[in-house]
C-alpha positions in Angstrom: 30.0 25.3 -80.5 29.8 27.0 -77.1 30.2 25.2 -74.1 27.7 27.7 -71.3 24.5 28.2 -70.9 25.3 31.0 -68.7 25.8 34.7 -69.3 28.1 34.9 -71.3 27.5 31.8 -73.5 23.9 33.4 -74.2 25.2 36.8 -75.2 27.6 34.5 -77.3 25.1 33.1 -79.2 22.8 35.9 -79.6 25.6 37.9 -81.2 26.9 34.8 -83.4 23.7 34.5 -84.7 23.2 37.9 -85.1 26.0 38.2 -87.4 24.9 35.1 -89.5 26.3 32.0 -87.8 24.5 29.2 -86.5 26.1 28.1 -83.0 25.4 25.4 -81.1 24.8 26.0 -77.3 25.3 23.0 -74.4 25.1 23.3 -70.9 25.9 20.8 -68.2 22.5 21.7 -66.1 19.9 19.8 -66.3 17.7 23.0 -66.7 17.8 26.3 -66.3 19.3 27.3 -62.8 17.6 29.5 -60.0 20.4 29.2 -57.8 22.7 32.8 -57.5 22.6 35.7 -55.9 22.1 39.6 -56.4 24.6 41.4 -58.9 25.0 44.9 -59.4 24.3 45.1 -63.6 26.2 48.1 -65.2 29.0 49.3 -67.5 29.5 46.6 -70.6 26.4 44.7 -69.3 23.9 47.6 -69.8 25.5 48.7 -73.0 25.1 45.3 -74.0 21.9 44.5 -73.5 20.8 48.1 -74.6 21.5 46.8 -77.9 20.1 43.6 -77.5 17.0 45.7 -76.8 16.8 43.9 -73.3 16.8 47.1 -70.9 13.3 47.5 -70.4 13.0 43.9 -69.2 15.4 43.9 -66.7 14.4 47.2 -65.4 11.1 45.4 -64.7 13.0 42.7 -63.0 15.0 44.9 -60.5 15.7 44.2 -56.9 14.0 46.5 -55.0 16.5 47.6 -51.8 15.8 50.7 -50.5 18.6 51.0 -47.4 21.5 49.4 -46.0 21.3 48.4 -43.0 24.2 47.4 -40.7 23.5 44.9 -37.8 25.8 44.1 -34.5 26.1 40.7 -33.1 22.7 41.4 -30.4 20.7 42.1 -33.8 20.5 46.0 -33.2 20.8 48.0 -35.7 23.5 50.3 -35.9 23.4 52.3 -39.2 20.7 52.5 -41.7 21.3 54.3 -45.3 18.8 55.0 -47.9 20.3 53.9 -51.4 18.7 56.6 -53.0 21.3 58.8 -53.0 24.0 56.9 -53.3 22.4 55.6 -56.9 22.0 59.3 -57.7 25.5 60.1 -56.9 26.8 57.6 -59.0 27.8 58.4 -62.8 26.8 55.6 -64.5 23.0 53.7 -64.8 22.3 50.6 -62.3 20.2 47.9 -62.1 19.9 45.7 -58.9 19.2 42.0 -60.4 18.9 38.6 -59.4 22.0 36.5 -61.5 19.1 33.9 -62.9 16.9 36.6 -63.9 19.5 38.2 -66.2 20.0 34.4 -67.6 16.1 33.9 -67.7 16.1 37.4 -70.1 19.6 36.4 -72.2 17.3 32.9 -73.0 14.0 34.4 -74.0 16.2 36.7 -76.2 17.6 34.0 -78.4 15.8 32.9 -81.3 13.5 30.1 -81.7 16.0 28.2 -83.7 19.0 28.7 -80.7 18.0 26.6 -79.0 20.4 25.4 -75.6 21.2 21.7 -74.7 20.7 21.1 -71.4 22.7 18.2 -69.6 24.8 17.8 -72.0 28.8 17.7 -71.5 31.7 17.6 -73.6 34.2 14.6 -72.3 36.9 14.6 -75.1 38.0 17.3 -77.4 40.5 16.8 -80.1 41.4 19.5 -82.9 42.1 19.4 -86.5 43.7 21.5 -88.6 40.0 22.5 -90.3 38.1 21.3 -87.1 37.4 20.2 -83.4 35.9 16.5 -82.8 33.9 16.9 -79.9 32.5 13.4 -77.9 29.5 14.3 -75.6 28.6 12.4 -72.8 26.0 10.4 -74.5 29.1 8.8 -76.6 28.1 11.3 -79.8 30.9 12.8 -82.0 30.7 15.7 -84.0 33.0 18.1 -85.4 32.6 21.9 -85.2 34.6 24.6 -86.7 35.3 26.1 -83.6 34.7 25.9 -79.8 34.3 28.6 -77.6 34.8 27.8 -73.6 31.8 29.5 -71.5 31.6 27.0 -68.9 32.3 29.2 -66.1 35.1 29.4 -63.5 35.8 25.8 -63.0 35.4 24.9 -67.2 36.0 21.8 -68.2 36.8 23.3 -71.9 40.0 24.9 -70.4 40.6 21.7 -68.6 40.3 19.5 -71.7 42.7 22.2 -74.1 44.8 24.3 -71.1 45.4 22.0 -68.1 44.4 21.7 -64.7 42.8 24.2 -63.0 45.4 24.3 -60.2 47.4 25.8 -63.1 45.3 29.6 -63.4 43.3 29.8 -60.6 44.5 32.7 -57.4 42.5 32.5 -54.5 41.8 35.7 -53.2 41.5 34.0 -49.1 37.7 33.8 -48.8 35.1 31.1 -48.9 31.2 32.3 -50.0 28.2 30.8 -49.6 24.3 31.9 -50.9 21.3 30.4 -50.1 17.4 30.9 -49.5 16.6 31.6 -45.7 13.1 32.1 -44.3 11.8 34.7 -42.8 12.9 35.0 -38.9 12.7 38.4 -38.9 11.2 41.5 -40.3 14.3 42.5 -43.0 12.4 45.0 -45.0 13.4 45.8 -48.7 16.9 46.4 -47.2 20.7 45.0 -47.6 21.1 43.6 -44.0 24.2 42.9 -43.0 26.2 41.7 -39.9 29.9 42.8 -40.6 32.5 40.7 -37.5 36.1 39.9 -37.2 37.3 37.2 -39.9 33.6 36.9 -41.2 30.3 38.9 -42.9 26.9 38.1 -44.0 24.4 39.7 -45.8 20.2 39.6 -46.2 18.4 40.8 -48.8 15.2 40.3 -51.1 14.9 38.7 -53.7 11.9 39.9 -56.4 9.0 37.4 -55.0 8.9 37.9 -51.5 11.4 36.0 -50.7 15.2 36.8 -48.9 18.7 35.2 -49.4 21.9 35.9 -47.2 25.2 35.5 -48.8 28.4 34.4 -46.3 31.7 35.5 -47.1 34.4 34.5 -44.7 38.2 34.4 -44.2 39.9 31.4 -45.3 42.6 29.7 -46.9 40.4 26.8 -48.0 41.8 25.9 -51.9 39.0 23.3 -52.0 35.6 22.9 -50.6 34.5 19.4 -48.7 31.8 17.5 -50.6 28.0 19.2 -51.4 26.7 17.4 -48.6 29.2 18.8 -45.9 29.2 21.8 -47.1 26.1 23.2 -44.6 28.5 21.7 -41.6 31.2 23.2 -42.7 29.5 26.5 -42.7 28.0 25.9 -39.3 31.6 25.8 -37.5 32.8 28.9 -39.1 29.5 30.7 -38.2 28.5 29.3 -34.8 29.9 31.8 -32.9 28.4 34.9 -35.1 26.1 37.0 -33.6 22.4 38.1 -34.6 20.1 35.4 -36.4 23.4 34.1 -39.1 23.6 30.6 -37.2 19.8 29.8 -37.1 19.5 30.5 -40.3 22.8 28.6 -41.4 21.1 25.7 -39.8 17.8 26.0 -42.3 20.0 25.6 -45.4 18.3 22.8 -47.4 20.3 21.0 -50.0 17.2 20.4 -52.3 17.1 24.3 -52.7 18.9 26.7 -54.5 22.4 26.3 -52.6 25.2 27.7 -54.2 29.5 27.9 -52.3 32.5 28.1 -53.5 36.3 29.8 -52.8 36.8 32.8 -53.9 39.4 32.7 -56.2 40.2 34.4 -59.9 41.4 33.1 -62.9 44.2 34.3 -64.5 45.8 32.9 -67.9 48.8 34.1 -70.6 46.7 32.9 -73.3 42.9 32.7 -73.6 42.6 30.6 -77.0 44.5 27.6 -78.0 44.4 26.3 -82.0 40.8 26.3 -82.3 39.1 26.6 -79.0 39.2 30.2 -77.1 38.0 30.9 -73.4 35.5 33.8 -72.9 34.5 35.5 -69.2 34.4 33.3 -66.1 36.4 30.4 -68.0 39.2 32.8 -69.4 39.5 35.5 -66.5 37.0 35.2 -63.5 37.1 38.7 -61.7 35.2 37.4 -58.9 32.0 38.4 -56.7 34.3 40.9 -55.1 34.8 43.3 -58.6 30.8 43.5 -58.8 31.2 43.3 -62.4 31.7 40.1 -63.2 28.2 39.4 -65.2 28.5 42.5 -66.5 31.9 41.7 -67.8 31.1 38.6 -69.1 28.1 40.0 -71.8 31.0 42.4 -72.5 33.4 39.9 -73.9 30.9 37.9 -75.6 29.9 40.3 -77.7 33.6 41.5 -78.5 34.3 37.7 -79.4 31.4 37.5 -81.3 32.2 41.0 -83.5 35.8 39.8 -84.1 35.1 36.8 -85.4 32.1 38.3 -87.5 35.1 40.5 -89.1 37.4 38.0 -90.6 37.2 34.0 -91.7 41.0 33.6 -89.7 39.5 32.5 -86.6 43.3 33.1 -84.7 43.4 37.0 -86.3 39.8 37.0 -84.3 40.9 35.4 -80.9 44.2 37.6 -81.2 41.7 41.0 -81.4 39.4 39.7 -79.3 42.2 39.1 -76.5 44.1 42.4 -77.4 40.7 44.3 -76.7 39.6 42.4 -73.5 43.0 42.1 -71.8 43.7 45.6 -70.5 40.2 46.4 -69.3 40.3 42.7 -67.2 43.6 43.5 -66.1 42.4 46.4 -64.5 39.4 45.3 -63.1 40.9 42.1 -61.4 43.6 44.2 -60.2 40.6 46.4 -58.4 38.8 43.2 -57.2 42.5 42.4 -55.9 42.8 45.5 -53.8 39.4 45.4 -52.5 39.8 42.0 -51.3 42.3 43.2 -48.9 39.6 44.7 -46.5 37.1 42.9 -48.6 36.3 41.2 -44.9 37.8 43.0 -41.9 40.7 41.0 -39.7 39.6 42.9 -36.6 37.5 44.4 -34.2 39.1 47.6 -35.2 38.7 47.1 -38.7 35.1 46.2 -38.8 35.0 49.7 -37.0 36.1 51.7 -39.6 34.1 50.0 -42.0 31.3 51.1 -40.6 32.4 54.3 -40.4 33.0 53.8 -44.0 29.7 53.1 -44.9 28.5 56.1 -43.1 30.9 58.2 -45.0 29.9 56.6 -48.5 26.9 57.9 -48.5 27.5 62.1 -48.7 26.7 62.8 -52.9 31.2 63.8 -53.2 32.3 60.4 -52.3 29.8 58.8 -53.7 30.8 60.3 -57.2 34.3 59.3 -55.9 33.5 55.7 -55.4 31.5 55.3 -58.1 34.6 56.3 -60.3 37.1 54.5 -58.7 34.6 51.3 -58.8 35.0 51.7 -62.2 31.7 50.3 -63.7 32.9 51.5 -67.4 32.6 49.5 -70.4 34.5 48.1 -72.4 32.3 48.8 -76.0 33.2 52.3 -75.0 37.2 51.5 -75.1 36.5 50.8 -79.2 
């Protein structure tokens, strides 16, 4: 059984079938989600889904951004960067996509008989020596032969077989927030951002006329306040911002796509336990920050899935699956790590030479240099 109906517990189950098993998918939502924000697909994601034969649909789903633009608190803007290209520079393919999109083409690529069960939740899980007694939240048992842990960063599989959260999760020291805004201002098919002391946000289109901003702010916060002080919460750390951020703050709607959190990896000795193993967000979150987080995800799910296609010892499978993964998520949350440092700048003279960064990242040299220090590799291609 796998416990996701996200990224990586589609991938999961597209692979597991491919290779002859028949998985069972639940997923706590009561549908598919639309709330998310823009990812930057790559690396193990695009070799992925090129053999999923996926590519062509998500090219056709790209966001389409054309520059960056880089506000200052009166709204004027102070640097404007075609993407062009910087996407030329870069060594590797890219594709610009909405998170829900890529979850939207991982479900139409399952079979007819894969199907995923929607608001459905695992409360107990006990294991066996041949098996795992699941109860649901409808009060049904069933046993599966094994359980695989895609619930995402705050899984309740690891909570059931690991412990607490508390116990693997490293905040990085920033809250983040995305949500739908409407349209005060003419924001073009650009990445508009306003970059201040302690705090950033970011505008940009979605792929139906519409535009979301994303917050990212400075913060110790462990724990956010309930859902429905969540919008007040962000008001007080943005009411002094500058440009349009705290009008549009103020037109959050809860009954829309709504989506914050802290900003925090997870990091674990051990992703699997008897017969239950963790996979992407649940085992190792990298974090918005790393940009490669989706992409990772699809990675790991389809190493998981190959492993245990090559032997009936289900720990021999976890153990490979682990011993393959590891060193390549080390690395990237080790990059996500360092980036964080200036992920937001602390001062006026730090948001300063971040725009002179972005200036800079633009010239074809360092944007080869970034792209390879970004590291949007794969990890198929570490076989």
């Amino acid at each position: 059984m796998i416990v996701g109906g996200g990224i990586a517990g589609l991938t999961l189950g597209y692979w597991l079938k491919h290779h002859g098993e028949q998985p069972t998918i639940i997923e706590q939502a009561a549908q598919r989600r639309d709330e998310g924000y823009g990812i930057d697909f790559s690396g193990s994601g695009w070799d992925v889904a090129q053999r999923m034969g996926i590519l062509t649909e998500l090219e056709g789903r790209q966001i389409q951004v054309e520059s960056m633009v880089l506000k200052n608190s009166q709204g004027q803007t102070i640097v404007k960067q075609p993407l062009a290209p910087l996407r030329e520079a870069l060594p590797h393919p890219m594709l610009h996509l909405m998170r829900p999109e890529l979850e939207t083409v991982l479900a139409d690529a399952l079979p007819s008989d894969l199907p995923v069960h929607y608001a459905t939740t695992i409360v107990r899980l006990e294991q066996y020596v041949e098996y795992v007694e699941v109860r649901f939240n409808g009060g049904r048992v069933e046993q599966f032969d094994l359980v695989i842990g895609a619930d995402g960063i705050h899984s309740q599989t690891r909570q059931l077989v690991f412990g607490p959260e508390s116990q693997f999760a490293q905040p990085l020291g920033y809250t983040f927030a995305t949500f739908k805004i409407p349209k005060l201002a003419d924001y073009g098919a650009n990445a508009t951002m306003l970059i201040e002391p302690q705090r950033q946000a970011t505008i940009y289109p979605d792929r139906r006329g519409g535009f979301l901003m994303m917050l990212a702010y400075r913060s110790q916060q462990t724990q956010l306040p309930a859902p429905d002080q969540r919008k007040a919460m962000l008001q007080t750390e943005y009411r002094k911002a500058g440009w349009l951020v705290p009008q549009l703050i103020d037109s959050i709607n809860h009954e829309s796509a709504f989506y914050c959190d802290v900003i925090s990896q997870i990091r674990m000795p051990r992703w699997s336990h008897g017969r239950v193993a963790l996979v992407a967000d649940a085992a190792h979150c990298l974090t918005l920050i790393s940009g490669q987080g989706a992409a990772t995800a699809m990675g790991g799910a389809y190493v998981l899935a190959e492993e245990l296609a090559k032997t009936a010892d289900h720990q021999a499978a976890f153990q490979a699956y682990e011993q393959r993964m590891r060193p390549f998520v080390d690395r990237k949350q080790a990059g996500a790590r360092r980036v964080g440092l200036t992920f937001v700048p602390r001062t006026r003279l730090g948001v300063q030479l971040t725009r002179l960064m972005m200036r800079a990242a633009f010239s074809p040299r360092l944007a080869r240099s970034i792209g390879k220090r970004i590291g949007f590799d794969s990890v198929l291609a570490m076989v």
